[in-house]
N, C-alpha and C positions, 0 to 999 in steps of 0.2 A: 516301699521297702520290698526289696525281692529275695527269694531265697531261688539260689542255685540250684539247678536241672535241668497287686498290693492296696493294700488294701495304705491308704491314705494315713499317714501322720500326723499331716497339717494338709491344708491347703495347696503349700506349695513343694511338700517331700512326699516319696512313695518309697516304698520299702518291698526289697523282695529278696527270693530266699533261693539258695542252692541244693544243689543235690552232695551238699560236700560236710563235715562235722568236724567241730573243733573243740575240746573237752568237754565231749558227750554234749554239745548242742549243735543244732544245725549252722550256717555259716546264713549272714544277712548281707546284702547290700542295700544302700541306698543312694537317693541322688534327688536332688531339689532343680525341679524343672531343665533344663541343658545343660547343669552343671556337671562337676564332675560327681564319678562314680565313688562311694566308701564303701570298704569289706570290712562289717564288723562279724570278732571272729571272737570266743571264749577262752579265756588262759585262765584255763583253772587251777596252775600253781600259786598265782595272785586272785583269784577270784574277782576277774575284772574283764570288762569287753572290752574289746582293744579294736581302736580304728586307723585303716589306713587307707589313704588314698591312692585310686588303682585305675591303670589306664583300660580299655576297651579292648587292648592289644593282652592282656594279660587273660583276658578269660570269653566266654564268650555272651555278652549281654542276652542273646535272643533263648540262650538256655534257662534265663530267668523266669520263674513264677513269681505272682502276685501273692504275698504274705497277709494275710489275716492281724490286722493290729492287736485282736484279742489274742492271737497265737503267738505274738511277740513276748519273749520273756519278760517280763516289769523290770529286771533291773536293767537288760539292754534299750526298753521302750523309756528310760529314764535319762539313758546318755546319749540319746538318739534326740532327744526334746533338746538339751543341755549343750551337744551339738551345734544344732542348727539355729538355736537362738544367740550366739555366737556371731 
């Protein structure tokens, strides 16, 4: 998982984090081995993380950091599991 500017999910997902914020939470990506990339982002009018699928041409991968799975929110580290076993 990466956040925008990871620490492992499973085995075969990473999660990382942006330098960017979407109701008052940071914005996450993730991507399971050379698949593709998801922006999960916070809509806090529904109180729900919302994912979309998003190409490489939309942002810029290498600006991505490594996310801490304990710095993951629980309820997005819940639709992240829910996700991928899918």
């Amino acid at each position: 998982m990466w956040h925008r500017s990871s620490q492992s999910m499973s085995a075969s997902a990473a999660v990382q984090t942006a330098e960017e914020t979407c109701g008052g939470f940071g914005v996450f990506y993730s991507r399971r081995e050379n698949g593709p990339y998801y922006r999960w982002a916070y809509e806090e009018t529904v109180s729900l993380w919302r994912v979309s699928r998003v190409s490489p041409s939309d942002f810029v991968p290498k600006a991505l950091s490594n996310a801490n799975w304990k710095g993951v929110p629980a309820a997005l580290q819940k639709s992240m599991v829910e996700h991928y076993q899918e």
